[in-house]
Structures are given as structure tokens and as C-alpha cells.
C-alpha positions as CSV (number, residue, x, y, z in Angstrom):
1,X,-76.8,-71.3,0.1
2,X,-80.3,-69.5,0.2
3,X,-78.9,-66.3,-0.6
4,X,-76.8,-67.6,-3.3
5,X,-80.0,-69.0,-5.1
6,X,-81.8,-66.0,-4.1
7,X,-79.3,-63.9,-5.9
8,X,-80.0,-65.7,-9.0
9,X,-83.4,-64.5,-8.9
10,X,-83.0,-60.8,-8.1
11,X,-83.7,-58.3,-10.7
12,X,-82.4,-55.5,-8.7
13,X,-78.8,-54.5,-8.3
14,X,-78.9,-53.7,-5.0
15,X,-80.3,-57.2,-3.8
16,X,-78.0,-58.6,-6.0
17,X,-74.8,-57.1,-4.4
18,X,-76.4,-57.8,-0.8
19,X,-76.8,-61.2,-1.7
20,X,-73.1,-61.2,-2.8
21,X,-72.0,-59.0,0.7
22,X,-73.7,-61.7,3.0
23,X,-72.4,-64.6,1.0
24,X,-68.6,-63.2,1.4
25,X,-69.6,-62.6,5.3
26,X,-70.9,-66.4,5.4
27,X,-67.4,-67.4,3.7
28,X,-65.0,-65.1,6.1
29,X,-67.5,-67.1,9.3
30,X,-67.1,-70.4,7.7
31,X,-63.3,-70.1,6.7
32,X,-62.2,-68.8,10.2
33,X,-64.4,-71.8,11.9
34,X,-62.1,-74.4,9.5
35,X,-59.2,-72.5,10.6
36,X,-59.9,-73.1,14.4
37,X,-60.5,-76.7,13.9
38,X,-57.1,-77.2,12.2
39,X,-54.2,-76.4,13.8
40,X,-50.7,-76.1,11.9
41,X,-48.3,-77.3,14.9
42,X,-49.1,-79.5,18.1
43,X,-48.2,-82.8,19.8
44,X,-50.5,-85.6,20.1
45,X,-50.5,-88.3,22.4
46,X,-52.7,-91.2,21.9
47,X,-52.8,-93.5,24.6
48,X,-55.5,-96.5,24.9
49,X,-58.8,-94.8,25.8
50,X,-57.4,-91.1,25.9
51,X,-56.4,-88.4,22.9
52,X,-54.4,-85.4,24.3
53,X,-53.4,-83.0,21.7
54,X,-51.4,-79.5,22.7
55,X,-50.3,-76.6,20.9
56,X,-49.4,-72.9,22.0
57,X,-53.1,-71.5,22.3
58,X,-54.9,-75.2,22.6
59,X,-55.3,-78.2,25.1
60,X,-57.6,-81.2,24.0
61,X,-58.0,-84.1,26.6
62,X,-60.8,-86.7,25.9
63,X,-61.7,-90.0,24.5
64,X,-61.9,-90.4,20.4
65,X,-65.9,-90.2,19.7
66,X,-67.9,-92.2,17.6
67,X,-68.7,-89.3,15.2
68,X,-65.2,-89.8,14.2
69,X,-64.1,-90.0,10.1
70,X,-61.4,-90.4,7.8
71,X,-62.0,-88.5,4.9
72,X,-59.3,-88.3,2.3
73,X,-55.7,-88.2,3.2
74,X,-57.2,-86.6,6.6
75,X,-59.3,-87.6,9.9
76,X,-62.0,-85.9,11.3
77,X,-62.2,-86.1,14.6
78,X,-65.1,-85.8,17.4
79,X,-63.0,-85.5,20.9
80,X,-65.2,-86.2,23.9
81,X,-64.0,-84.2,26.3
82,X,-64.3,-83.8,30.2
83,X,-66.4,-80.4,29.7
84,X,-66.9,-79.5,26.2
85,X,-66.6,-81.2,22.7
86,X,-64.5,-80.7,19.8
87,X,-63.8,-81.3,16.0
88,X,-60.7,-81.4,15.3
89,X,-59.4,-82.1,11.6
90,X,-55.7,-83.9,11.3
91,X,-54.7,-83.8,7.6
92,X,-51.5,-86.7,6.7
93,X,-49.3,-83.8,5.2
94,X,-49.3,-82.4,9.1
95,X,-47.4,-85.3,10.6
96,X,-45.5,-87.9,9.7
97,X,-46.3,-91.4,8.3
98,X,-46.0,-93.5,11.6
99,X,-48.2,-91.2,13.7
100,X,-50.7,-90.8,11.0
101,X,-51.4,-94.4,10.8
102,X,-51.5,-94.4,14.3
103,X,-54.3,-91.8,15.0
104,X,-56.0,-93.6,12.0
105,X,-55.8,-97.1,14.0
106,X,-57.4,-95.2,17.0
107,X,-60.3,-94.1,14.9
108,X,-61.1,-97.0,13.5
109,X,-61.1,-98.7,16.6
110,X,-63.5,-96.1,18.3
111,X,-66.0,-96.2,15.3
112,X,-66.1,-100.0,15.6
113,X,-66.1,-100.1,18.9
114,X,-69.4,-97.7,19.0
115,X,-70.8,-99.8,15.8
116,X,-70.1,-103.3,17.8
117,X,-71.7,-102.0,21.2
118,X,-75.0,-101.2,18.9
């Protein structure tokens, strides 16, 4: 964002298109990270205190955290897991109705479960 309003306020060319080469660089970063954090094909198994999710090049295994959102017609979620943590982002045109509302059930319950332990 800086370089974009610093771009406005060049008056020479070359800063200009450096300002425009580092912003493209900062999209390609920001683009691949989205990528990552949504996966086009997996399984998910929601059980009552654990998330699993799978794919070819992924494994997920944690508990649902409290940073956790729904967003739109997609959830957000913060997985806890047993070494590292991840974001992972679950949009309702990638599975069907029933497991959607499930996963959405098992958010909501892990935000208000962090809100009522407050």
C-alpha cells in the first residue's frame, strides 16, 4: 500500500515504474499465499473436538481456533494444530450443502465456546 501512494507522488518515471514493479511483486507474494490457504479438492472430517482435512500435497489435524470466521458464502478458519498453525479458507461452492453447514456449525461452536470461557 505504501508504494502505491508513493507512486502517486513521484515525478520521475523511473520511480514511478518501480513503484509499479514492486506492487505487481507484492500481488504475485500475496496471490500465491491465497492460493496455498485454499485448496480446490480434499476431505474433511469434523469430529467433536478435532478437524482433519486431506488432500494430495496437504494434511491438517487440529482443533477449530477461536480466530475462526465466516465471511461471505465462505469460512475462514484458524486450525490449531499439534505443531504448527494454519488458515485455511473453505468457500460453499467447494462442497456441498450438508457438509458446509456442518463445518459452519463447528465454527460457531468454537467461537462461542472461546467467547463463553472469557
Amino acid at each position: 500500500m505504501l508504494t502505491l501512494i508513493l507512486c502517486l507522488f513521484t515525478t520521475s518515471i523511473l520511480a514511478t515504474l518501480f513503484c509499479i514493479a514492486l506492487n505487481i511483486v507484492a500481488g504475485i507474494i500475496v496471490w500465491r499465499k491465497i492460493v496455498a490457504t485454499q485448496p480446490e479438492q480434499g476431505v474433511i472430517l469434523l469430529e467433536p473436538n478435532q478437524f482433519r482435512f486431506e488432500n494430495e500435497k496437504l494434511l491438517i489435524q487440529g482443533v477449530i481456533g477461536k480466530q475462526s470466521r465466516l465471511l461471505g458464502r465462505s469460512v475462514w478458519l484458524y486450525i490449531n494444530g499439534f505443531s504448527e498453525n494454519y488458515w485455511l479458507i473453505i468457500s460453499a461452492n467447494s462442497v456441498d450443502e450438508q457438509s458446509y453447514a456442518r463445518l459452519k456449525r463447528a465454527t460457531l461452536a468454537a467461537i462461542n465456546c472461546a467467547l463463553e470461557s472469557k
